[in-house]
Steps between C-alpha positions, in 0.01 A plus 500: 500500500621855422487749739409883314420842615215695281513872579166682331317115581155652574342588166606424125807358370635435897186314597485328138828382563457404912185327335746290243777449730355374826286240293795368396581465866740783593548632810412924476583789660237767384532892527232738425432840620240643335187300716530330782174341391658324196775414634318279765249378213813377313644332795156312538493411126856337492471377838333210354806395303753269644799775574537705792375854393697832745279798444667914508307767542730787361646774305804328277597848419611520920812361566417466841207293438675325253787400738217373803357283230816364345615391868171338572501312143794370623404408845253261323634377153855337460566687209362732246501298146338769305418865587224653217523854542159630354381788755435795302302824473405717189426832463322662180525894443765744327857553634433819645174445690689208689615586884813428634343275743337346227820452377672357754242221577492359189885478457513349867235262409585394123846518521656544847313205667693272215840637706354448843405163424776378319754602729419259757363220309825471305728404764261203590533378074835548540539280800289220267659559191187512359181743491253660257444878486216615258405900470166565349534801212308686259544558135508879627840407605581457195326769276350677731210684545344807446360653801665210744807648493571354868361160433708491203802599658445272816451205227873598288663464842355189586640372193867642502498385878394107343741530294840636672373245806469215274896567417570524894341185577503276230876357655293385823221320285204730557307620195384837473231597250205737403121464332456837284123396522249720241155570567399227775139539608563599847363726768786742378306554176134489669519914445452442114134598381324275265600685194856533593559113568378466184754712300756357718388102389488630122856623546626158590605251254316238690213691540421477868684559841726260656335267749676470840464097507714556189730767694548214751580235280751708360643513848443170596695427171849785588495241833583160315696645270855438416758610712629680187280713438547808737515871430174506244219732492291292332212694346112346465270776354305314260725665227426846606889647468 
């Protein structure tokens, strides 16, 4: 059995992929710290699975909160196999209307929490030899996007940070690679009206958003792969870019 930490685990792609991974019978530590409510919903749902399931209520973007729950992890799990670093926030609106506080969360929450987590899961791989790390991205990251200039951003360091880690780690065995996921029909996207979904799904090649059972088989799929493969952002967008 593997033993994985889901950050974001409460709603869409995180909860898609607790859903995947802990009826396969992994043992999960969940964080999510937007509702307490769904966060104790989700622990009921996987609950009935085989694997022990450690449930977070927190802010990744807080180191602080980040370190109490890395030290408790480890109180209860022998090891961290996998870390999925999906916790993320958007924000839609131009440049110049954005706060600095604004600002600052999203960056602590797309991009810093990567760097709070990572820094003390790594020394457990290393100790193993052996470990997963998976960072959830956008195609924004890559293209970017008008008037999510922040998420955009937030989603180019997350895949810079992938890859230069992938090179640090790859001599200790421990893979290191990103999802640049499209348009995944999420609670992230529930803001969309009726006509704009619409445009959006005749934009894309495959003419429909992503689904996040498919999000999470594309995780479920970075977690048996080869050792080899490390450093990728590996791009699923239905063809969009």
């Amino acid at each position: 059995m593997k033993y994985i930490l889901i950050t974001g685990a409460t709603s869409g792609i995180g909860l898609a992929a607790a859903r995947l991974l802990a009826s396969k019978g992994c043992h999960l530590a969940i964080c999510g710290g937007h509702s307490l409510e769904r966060l104790v919903k989700a622990e009921q749902e996987l609950s009935s699975y085989e694997g022990r399931i450690l449930t977070y209520f927190g802010d990744c973007g807080d180191k602080e909160f980040v370190s109490c729950m890395m030290e408790d992890i480890f109180r209860h799990f022998p090891r961290l196999d996998a870390v999925i670093n999906n916790a993320a926030i958007s924000h839609v609106g131009l440049l110049t209307d954005m706060s600095c506080s604004q600002w600052d969360e999203l960056i602590q929450t797309n991009l810093s929490s990567l760097f709070y987590i990572c820094r003390l899961a790594v020394p457990h791989m290393i100790s193993e030899k052996a470990g997963k790390i998976i960072n959830i991205s956008s195609m924004w990251g890559e293209s970017g996007a008008s008037c999510e200039v922040a998420y955009s951003a937030s989603k180019g360091g997350v895949n810079s940070f992938t890859k230069a880690l992938a090179k640090e780690l790859a001599p200790s065995n421990i893979q290191v690679n990103a999802i640049s996921f499209g348009v995944i029909d999420t609670p992230m996207n529930a803001f969309l009206s009726p006509e704009e979904r619409k445009a959006l799904e005749e934009e894309i090649p495959a003419g429909r958003f992503g689904r996040v059972e498919e999000a999470a088989a594309m995780i479920e799929h970075l977690l048996t792969a080869p050792d080899y493969l490390t450093g990728q952002v590996i791009r699923m967008d239905g063809g969009y870019l």
